[in-house]
LOKOL-385257 format. One record per atom (N, C-alpha, C, CB): residue number from 1; residue in three letters; x, y, z. Coordinates in nm, 3 decimals. Glycine has a CB too. Layout:
// residues N
- NUM,ALA,X,Y,Z $
...
***
This chain:
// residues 148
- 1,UNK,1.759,-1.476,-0.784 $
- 1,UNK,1.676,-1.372,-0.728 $
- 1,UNK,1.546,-1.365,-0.808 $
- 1,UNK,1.750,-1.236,-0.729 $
- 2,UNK,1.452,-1.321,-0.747 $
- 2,UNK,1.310,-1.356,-0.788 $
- 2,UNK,1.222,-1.234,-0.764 $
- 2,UNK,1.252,-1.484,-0.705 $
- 3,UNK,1.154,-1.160,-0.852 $
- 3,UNK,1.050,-1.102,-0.789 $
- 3,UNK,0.906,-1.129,-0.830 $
- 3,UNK,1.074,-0.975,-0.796 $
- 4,UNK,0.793,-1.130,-0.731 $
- 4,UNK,0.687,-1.190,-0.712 $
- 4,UNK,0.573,-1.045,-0.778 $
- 4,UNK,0.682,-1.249,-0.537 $
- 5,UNK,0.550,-1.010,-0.885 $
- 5,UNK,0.474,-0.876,-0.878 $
- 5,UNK,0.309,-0.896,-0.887 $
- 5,UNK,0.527,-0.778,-1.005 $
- 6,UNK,0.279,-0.822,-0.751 $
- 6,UNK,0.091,-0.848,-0.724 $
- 6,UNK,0.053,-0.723,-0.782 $
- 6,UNK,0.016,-0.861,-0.534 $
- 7,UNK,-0.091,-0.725,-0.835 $
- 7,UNK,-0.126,-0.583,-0.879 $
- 7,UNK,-0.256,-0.627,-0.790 $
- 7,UNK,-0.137,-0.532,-1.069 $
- 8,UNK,-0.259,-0.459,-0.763 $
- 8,UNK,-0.439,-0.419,-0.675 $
- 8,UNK,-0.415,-0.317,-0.749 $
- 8,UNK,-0.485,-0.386,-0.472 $
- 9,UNK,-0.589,-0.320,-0.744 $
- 9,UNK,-0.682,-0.252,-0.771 $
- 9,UNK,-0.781,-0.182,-0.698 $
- 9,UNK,-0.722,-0.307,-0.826 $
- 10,UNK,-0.765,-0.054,-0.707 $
- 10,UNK,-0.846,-0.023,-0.569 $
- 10,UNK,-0.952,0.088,-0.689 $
- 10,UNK,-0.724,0.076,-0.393 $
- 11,UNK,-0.893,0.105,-0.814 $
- 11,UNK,-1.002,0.189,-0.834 $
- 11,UNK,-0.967,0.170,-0.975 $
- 11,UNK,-1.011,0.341,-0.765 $
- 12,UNK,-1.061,0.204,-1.120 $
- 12,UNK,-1.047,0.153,-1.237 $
- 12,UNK,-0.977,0.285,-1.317 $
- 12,UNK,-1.191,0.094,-1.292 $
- 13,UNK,-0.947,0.134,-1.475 $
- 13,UNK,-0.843,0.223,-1.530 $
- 13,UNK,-0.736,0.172,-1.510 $
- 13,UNK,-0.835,0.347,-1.485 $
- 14,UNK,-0.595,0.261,-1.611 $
- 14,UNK,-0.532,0.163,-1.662 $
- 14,UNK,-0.484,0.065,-1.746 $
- 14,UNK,-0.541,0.144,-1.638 $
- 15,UNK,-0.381,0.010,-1.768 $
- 15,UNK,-0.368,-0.076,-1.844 $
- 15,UNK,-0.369,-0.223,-1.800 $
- 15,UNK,-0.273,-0.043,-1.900 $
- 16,UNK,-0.337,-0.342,-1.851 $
- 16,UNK,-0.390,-0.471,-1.785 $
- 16,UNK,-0.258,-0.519,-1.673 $
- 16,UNK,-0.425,-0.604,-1.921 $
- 17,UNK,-0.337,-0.644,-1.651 $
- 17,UNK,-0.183,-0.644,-1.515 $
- 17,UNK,-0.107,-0.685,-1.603 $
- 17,UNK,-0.168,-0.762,-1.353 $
- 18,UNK,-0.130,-0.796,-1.720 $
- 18,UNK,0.007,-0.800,-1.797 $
- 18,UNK,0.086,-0.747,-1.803 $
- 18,UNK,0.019,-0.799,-1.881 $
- 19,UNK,0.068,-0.572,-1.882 $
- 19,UNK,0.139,-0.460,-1.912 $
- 19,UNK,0.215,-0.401,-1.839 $
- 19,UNK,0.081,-0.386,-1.943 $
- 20,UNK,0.127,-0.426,-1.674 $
- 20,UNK,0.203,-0.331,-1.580 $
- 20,UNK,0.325,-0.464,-1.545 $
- 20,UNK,0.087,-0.256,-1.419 $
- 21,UNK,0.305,-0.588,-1.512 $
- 21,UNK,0.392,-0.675,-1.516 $
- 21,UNK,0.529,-0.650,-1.573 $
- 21,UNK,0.337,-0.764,-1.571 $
- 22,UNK,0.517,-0.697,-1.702 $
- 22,UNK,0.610,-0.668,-1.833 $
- 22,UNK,0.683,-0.544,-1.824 $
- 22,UNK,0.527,-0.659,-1.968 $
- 23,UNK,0.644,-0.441,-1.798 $
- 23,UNK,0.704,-0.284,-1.730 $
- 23,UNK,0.774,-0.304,-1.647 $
- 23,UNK,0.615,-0.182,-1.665 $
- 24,UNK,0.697,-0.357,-1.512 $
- 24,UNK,0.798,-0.388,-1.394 $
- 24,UNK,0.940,-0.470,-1.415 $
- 24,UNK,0.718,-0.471,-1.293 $
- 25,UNK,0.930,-0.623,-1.498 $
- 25,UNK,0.972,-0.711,-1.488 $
- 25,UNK,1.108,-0.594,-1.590 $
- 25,UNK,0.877,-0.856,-1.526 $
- 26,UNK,1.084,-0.517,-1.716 $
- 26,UNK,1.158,-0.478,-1.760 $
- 26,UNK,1.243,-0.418,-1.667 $
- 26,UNK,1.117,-0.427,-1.843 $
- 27,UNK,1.197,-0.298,-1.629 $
- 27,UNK,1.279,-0.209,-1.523 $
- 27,UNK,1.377,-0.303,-1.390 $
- 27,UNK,1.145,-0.103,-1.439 $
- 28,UNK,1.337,-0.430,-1.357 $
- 28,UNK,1.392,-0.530,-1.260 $
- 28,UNK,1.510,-0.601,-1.327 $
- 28,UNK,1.280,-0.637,-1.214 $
- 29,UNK,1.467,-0.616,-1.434 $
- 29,UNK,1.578,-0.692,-1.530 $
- 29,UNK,1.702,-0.657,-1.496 $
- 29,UNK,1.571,-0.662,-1.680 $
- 30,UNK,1.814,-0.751,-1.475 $
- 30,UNK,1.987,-0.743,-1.486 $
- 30,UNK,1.989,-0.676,-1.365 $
- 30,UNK,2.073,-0.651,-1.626 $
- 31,UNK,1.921,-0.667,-1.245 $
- 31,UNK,1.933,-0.594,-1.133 $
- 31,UNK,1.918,-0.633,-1.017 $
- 31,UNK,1.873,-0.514,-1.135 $
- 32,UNK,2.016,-0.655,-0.895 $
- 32,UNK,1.935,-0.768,-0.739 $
- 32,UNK,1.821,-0.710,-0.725 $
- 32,UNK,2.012,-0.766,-0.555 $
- 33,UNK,1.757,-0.789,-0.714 $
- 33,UNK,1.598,-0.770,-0.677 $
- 33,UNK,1.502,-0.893,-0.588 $
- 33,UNK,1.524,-0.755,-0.828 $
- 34,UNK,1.472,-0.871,-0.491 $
- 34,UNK,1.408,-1.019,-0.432 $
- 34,UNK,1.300,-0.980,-0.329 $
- 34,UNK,1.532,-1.128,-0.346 $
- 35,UNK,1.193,-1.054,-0.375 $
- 35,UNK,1.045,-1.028,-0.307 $
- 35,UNK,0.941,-0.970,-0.365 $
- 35,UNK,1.049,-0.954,-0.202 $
- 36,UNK,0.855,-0.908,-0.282 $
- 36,UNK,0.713,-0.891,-0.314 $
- 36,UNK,0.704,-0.771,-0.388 $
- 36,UNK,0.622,-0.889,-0.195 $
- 37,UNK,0.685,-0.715,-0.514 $
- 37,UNK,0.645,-0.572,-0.580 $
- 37,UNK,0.472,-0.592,-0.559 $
- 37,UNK,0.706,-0.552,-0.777 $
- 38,UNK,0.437,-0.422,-0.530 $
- 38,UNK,0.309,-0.456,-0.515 $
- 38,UNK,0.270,-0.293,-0.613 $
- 38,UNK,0.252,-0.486,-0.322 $
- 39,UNK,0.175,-0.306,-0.721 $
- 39,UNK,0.165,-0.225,-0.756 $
- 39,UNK,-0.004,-0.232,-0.729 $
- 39,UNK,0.240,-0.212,-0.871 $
- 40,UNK,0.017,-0.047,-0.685 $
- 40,UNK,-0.140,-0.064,-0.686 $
- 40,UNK,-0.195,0.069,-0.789 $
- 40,UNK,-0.210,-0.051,-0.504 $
- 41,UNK,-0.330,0.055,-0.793 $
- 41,UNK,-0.404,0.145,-0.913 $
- 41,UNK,-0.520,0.235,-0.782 $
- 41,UNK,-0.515,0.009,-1.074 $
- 42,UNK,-0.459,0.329,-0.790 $
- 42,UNK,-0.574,0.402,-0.713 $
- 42,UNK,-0.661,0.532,-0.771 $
- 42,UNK,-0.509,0.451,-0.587 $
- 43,UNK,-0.749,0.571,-0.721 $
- 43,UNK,-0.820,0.718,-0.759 $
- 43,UNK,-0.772,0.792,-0.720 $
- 43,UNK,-0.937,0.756,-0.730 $
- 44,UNK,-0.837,0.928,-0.700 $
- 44,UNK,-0.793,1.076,-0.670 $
- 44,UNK,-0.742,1.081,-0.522 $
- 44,UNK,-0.923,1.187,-0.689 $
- 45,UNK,-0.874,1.013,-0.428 $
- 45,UNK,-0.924,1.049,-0.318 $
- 45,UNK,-0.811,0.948,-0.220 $
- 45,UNK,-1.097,1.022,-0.314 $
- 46,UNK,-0.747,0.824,-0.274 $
- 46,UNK,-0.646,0.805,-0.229 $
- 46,UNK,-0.544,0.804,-0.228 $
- 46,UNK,-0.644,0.769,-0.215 $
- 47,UNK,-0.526,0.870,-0.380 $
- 47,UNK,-0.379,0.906,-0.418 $
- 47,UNK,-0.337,1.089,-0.328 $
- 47,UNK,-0.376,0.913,-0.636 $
- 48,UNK,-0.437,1.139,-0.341 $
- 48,UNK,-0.406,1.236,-0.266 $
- 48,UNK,-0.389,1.217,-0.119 $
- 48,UNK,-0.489,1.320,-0.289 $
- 49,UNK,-0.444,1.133,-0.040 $
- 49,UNK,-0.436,1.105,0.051 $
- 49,UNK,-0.325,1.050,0.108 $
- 49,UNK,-0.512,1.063,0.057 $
- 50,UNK,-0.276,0.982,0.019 $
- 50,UNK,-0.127,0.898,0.046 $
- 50,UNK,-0.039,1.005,0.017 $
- 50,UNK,-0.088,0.753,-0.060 $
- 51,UNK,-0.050,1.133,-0.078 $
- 51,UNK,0.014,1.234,-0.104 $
- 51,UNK,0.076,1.307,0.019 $
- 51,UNK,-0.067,1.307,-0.176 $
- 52,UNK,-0.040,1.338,0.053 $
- 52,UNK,-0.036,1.440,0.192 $
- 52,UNK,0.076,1.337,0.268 $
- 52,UNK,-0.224,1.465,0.298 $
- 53,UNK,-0.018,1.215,0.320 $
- 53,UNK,0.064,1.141,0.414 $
- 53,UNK,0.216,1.152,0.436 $
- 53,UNK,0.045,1.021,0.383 $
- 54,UNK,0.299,1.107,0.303 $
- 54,UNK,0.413,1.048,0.282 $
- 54,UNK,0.507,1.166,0.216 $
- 54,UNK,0.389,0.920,0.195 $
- 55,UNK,0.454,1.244,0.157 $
- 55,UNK,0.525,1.364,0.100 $
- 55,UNK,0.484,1.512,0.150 $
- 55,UNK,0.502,1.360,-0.049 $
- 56,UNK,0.367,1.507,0.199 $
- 56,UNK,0.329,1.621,0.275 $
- 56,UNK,0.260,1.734,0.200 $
- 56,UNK,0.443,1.672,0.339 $
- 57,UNK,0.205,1.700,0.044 $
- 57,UNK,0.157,1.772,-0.030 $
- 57,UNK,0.027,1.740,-0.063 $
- 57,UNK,0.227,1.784,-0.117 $
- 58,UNK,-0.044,1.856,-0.113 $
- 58,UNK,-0.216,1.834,-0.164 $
- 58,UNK,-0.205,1.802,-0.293 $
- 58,UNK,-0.327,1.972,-0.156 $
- 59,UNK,-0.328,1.716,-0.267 $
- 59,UNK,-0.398,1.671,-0.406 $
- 59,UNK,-0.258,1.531,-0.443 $
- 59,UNK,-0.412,1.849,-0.559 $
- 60,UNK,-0.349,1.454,-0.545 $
- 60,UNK,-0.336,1.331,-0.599 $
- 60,UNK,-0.152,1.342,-0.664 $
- 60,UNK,-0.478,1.308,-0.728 $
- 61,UNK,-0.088,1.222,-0.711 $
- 61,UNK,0.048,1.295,-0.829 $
- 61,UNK,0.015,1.122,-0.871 $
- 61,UNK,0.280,1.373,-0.749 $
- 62,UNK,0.104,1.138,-0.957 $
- 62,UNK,0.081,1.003,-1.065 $
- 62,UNK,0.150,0.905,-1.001 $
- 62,UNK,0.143,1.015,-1.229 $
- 63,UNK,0.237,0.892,-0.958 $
- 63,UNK,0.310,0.788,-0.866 $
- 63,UNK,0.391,0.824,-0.769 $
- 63,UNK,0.386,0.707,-0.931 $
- 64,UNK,0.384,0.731,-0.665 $
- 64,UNK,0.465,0.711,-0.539 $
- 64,UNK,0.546,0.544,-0.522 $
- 64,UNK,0.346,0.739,-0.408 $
- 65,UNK,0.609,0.570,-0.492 $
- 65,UNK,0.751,0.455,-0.424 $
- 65,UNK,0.771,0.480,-0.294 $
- 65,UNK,0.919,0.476,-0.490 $
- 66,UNK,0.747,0.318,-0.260 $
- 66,UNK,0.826,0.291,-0.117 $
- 66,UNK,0.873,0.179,-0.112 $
- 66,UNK,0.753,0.300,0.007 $
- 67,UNK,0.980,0.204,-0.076 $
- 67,UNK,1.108,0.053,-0.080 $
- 67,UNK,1.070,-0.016,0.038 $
- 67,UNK,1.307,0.093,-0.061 $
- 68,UNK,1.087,-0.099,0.056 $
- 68,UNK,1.110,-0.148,0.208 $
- 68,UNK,1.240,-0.204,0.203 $
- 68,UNK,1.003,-0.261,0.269 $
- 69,UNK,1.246,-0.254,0.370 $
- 69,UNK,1.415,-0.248,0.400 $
- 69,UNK,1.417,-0.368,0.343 $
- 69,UNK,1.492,-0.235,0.566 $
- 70,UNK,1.575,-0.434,0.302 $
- 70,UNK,1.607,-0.526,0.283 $
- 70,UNK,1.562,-0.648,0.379 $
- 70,UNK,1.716,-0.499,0.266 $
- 71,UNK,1.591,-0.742,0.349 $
- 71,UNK,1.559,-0.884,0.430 $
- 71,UNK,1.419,-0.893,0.473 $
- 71,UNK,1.647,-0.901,0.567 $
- 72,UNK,1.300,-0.852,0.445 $
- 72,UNK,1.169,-0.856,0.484 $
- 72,UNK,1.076,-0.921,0.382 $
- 72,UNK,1.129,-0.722,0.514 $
- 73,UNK,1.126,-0.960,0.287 $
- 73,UNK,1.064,-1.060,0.180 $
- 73,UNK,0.987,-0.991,0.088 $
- 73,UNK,0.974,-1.169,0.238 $
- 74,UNK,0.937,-0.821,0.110 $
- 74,UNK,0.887,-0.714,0.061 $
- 74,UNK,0.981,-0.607,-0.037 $
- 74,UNK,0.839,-0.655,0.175 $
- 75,UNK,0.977,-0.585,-0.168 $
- 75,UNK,1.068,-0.533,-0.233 $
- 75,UNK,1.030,-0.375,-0.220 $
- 75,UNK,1.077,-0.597,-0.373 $
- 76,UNK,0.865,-0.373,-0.241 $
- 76,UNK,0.862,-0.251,-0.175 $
- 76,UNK,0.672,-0.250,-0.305 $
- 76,UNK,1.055,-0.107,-0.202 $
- 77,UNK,0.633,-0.087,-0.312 $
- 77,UNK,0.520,-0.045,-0.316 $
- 77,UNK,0.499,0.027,-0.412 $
- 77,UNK,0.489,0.003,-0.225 $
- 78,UNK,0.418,0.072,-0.554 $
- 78,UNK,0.441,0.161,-0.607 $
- 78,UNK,0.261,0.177,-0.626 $
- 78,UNK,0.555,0.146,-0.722 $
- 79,UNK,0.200,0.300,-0.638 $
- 79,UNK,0.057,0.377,-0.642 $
- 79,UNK,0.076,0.449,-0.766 $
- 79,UNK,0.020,0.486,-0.509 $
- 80,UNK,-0.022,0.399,-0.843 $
- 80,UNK,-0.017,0.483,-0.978 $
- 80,UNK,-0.208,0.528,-0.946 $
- 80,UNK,0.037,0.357,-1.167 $
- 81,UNK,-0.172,0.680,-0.968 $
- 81,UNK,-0.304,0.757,-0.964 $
- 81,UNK,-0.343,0.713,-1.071 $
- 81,UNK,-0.311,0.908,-0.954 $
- 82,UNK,-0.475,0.612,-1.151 $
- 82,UNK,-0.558,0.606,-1.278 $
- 82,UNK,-0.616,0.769,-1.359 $
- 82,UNK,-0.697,0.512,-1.225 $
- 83,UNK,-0.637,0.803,-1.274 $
- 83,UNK,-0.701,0.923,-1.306 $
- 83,UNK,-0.571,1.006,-1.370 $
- 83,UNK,-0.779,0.994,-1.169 $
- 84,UNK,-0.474,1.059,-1.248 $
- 84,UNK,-0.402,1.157,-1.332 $
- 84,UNK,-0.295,1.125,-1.412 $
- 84,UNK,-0.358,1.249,-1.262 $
- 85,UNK,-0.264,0.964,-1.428 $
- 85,UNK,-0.231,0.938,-1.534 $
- 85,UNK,-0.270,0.955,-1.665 $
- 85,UNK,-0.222,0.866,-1.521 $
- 86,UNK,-0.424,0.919,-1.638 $
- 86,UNK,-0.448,0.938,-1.779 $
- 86,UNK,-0.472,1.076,-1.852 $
- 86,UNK,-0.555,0.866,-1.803 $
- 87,UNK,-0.508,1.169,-1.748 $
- 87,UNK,-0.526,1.326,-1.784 $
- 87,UNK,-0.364,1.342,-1.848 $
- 87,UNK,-0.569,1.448,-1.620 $
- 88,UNK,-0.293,1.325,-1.811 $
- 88,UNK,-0.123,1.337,-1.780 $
- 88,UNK,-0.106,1.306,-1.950 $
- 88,UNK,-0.028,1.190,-1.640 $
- 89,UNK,-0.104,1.241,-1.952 $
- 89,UNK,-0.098,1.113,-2.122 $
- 89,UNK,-0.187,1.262,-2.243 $
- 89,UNK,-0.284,0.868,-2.091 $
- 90,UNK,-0.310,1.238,-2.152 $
- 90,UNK,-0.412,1.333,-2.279 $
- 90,UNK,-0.297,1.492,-2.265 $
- 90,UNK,-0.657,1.378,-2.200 $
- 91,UNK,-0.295,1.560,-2.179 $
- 91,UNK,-0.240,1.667,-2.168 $
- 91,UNK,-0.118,1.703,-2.226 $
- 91,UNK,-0.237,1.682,-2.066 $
- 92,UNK,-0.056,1.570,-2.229 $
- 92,UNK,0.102,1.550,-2.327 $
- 92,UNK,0.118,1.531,-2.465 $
- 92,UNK,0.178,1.431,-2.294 $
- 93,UNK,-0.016,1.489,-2.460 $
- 93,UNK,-0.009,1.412,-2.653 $
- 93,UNK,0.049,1.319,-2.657 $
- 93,UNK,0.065,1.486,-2.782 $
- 94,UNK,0.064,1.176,-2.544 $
- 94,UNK,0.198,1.080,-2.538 $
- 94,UNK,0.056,0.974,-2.542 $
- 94,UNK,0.345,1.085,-2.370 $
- 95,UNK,0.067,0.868,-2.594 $
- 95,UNK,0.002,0.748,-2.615 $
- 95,UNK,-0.023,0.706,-2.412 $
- 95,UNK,0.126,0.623,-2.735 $
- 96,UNK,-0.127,0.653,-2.420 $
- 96,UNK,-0.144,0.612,-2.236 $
- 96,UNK,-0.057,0.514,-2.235 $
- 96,UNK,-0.305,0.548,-2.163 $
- 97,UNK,-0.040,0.402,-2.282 $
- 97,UNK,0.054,0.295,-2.289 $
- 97,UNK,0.212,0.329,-2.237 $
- 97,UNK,0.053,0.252,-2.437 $
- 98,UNK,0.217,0.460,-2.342 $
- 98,UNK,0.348,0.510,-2.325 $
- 98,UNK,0.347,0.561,-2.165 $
- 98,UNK,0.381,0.632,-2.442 $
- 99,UNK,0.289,0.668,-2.170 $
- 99,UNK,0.262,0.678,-1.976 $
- 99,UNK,0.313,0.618,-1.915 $
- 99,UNK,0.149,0.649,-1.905 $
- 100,UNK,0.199,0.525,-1.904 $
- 100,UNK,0.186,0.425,-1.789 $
- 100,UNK,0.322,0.378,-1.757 $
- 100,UNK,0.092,0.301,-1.823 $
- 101,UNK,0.396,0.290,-1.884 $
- 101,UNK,0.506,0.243,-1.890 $
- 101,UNK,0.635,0.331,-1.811 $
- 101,UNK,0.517,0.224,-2.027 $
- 102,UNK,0.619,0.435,-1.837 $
- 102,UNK,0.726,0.513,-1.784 $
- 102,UNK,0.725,0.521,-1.655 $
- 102,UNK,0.731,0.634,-1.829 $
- 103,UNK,0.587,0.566,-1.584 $
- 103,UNK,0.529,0.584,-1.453 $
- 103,UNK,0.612,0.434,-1.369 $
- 103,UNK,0.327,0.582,-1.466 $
- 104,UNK,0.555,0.330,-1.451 $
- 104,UNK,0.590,0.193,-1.357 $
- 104,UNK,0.732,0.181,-1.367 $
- 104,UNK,0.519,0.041,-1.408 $
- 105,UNK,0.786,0.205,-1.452 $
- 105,UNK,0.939,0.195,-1.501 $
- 105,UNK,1.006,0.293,-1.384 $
- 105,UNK,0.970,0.260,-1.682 $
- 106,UNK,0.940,0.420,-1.361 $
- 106,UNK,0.985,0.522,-1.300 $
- 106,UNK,0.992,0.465,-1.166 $
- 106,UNK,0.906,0.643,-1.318 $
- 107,UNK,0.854,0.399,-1.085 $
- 107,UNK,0.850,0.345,-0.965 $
- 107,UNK,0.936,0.288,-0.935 $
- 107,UNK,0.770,0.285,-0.941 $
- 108,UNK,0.957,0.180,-0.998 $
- 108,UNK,1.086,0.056,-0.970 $
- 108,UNK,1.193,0.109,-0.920 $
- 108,UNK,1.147,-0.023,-1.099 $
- 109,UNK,1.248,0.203,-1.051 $
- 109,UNK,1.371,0.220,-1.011 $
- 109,UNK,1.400,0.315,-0.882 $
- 109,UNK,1.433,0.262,-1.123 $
- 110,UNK,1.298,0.401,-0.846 $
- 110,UNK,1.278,0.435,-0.687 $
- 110,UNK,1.308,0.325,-0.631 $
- 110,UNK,1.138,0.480,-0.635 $
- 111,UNK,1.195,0.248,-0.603 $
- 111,UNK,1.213,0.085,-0.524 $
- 111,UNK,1.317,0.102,-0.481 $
- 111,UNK,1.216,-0.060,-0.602 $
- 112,UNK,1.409,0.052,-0.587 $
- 112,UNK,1.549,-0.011,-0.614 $
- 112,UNK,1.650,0.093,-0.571 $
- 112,UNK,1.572,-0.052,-0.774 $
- 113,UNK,1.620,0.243,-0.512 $
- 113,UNK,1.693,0.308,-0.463 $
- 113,UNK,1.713,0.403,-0.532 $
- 113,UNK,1.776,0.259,-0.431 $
- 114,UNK,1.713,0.446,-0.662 $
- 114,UNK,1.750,0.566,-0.757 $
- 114,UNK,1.682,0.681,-0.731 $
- 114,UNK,1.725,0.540,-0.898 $
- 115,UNK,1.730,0.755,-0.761 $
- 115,UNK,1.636,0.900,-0.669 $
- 115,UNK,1.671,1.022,-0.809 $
- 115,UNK,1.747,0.975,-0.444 $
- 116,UNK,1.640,1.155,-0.802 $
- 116,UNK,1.638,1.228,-0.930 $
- 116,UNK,1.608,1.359,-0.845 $
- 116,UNK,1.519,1.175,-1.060 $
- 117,UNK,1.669,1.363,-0.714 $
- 117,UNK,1.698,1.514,-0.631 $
- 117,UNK,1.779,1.623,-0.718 $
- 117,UNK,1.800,1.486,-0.483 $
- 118,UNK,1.911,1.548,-0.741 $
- 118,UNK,2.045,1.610,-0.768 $
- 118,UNK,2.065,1.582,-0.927 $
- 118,UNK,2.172,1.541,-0.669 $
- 119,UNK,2.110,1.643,-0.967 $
- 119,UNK,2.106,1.674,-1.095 $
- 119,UNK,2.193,1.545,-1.147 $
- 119,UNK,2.162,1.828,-1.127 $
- 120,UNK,2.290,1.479,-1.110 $
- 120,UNK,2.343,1.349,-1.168 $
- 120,UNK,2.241,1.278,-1.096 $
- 120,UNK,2.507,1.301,-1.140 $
- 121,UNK,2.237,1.255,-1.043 $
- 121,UNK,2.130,1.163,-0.996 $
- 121,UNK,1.987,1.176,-1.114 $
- 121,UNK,2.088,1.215,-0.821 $
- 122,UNK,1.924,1.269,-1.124 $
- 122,UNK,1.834,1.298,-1.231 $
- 122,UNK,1.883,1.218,-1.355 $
- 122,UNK,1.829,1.454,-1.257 $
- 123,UNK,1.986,1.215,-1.383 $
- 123,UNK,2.062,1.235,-1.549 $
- 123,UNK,2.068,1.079,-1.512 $
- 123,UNK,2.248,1.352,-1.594 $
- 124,UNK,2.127,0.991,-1.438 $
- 124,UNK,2.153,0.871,-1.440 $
- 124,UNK,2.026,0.793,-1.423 $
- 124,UNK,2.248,0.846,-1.350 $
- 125,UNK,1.888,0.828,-1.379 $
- 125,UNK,1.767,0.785,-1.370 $
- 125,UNK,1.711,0.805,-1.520 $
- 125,UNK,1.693,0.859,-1.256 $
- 126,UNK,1.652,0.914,-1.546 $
- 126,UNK,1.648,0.956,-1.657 $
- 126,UNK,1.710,0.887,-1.814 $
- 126,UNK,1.694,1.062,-1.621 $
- 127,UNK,1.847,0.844,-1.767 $
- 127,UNK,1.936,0.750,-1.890 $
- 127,UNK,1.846,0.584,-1.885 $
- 127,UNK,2.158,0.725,-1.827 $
- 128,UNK,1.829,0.569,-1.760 $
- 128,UNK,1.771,0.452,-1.715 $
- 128,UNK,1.678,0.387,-1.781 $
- 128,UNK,1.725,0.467,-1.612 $
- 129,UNK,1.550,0.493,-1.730 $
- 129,UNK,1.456,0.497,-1.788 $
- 129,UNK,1.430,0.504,-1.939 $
- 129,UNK,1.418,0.568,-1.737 $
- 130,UNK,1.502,0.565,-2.021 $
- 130,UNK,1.520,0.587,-2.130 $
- 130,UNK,1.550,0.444,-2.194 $
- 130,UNK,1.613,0.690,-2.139 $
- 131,UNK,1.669,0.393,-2.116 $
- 131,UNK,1.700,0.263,-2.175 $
- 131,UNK,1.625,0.156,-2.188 $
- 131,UNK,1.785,0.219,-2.127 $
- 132,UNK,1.545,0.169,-2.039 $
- 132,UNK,1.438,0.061,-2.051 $
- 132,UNK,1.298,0.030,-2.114 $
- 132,UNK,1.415,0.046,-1.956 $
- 133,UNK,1.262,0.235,-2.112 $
- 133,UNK,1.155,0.193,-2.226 $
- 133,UNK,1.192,0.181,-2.383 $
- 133,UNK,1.043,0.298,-2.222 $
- 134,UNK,1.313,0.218,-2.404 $
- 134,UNK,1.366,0.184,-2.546 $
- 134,UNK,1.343,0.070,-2.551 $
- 134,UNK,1.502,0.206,-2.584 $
- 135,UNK,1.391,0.001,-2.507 $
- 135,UNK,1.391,-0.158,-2.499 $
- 135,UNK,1.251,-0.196,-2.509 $
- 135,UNK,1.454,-0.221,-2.359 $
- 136,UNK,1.154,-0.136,-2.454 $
- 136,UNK,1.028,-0.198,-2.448 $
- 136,UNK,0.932,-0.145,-2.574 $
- 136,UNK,0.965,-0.167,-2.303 $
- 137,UNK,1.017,-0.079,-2.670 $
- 137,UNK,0.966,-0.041,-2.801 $
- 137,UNK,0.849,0.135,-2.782 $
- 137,UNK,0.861,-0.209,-2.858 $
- 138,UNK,0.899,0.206,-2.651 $
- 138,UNK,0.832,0.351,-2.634 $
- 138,UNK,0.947,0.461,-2.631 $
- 138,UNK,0.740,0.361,-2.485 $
- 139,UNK,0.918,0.551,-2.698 $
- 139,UNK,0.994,0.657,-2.750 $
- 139,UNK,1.052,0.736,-2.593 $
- 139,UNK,0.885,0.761,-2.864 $
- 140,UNK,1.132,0.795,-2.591 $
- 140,UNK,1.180,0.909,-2.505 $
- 140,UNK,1.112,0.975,-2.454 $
- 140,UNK,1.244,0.986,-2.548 $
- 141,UNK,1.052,0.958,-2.323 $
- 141,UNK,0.985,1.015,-2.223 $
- 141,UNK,0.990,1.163,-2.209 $
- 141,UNK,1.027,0.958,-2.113 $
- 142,UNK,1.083,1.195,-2.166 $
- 142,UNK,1.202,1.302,-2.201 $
- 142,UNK,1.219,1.384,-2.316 $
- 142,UNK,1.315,1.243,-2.205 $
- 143,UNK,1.217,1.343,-2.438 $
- 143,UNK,1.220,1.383,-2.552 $
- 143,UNK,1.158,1.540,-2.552 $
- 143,UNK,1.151,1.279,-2.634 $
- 144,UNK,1.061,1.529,-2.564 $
- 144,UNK,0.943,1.708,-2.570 $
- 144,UNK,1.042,1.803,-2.463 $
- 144,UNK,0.709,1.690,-2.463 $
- 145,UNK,1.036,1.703,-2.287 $
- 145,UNK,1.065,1.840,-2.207 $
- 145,UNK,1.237,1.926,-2.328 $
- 145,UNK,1.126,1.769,-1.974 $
- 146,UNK,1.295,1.787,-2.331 $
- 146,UNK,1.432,1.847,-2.390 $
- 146,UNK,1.417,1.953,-2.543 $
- 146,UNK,1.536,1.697,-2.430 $
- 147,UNK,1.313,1.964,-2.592 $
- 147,UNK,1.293,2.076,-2.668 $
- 147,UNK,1.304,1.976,-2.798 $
- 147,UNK,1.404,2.213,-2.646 $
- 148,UNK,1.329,1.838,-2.831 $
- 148,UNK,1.306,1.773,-2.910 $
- 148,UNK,1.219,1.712,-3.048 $
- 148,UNK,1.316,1.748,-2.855 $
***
């Protein structure tokens, strides 16, 4: 199994495609996965826009996921807002690197079906994530909200 990851750019900012690569490829790791990841980097004006669209809310959010169905050679889509990522990062006191990483880490595992509605569901994403940016040498995402 293979995945193919394209990055666009529709608006600047960010980290390099390497980084976002290496993120993805982490979060894909030890997992079926096959086809096209497409990550894209957008501004305000289309992250909000895709906001409204697909979730039905105003204004921009830091990322969105969309899977596509199996057998279509497409693994699926992830939109990282540049902008309110990086406000996001400054507003946290969390390194942008660290961000970002989580954000793309976070996408995937949407992709891939994981969701964080229901409270196990949350906790088993959340462990996920944790594991994978451990692995990728960034501290606990999580850490602060948990009073840490």
């Amino acid at each position: 199994m293979s995945v193919e990851i394209v990055i666009q750019r529709a608006a600047p900012g960010g980290p390099g495609d390497e980084a976002l690569r290496a993120w993805a490829q982490a979060a894909l790791a030890g997992r079926e996965a096959e086809g096209e990841l497409v990550i894209r980097i957008v501004d305000e004006a289309e992250g909000a826009e895709l906001n409204r669209a697909w979730r039905g809310k105003d204004g921009p959010t830091n990322v969105l996921s969309f899977p596509h169905a199996p057998g279509t050679g497409l693994l699926g889509d992830i939109v990282l807002c540049a902008p309110v990522a990086a406000r996001e990062a400054a507003e946290q006191g969390k390194p942008e690197a660290a961000h970002w990483a989580h954000l793309v880490v976070h996408g995937v595992l949407h992709v891939l079906g994981h969701d964080h509605q229901e409270e196990a569901e949350a906790a088993r994403m959340e462990g996920l994530e944790r594991e994978i940016l451990g692995r990728l040498g960034f501290p606990d995402p999580y850490a602060e909200e948990a009073g840490a």
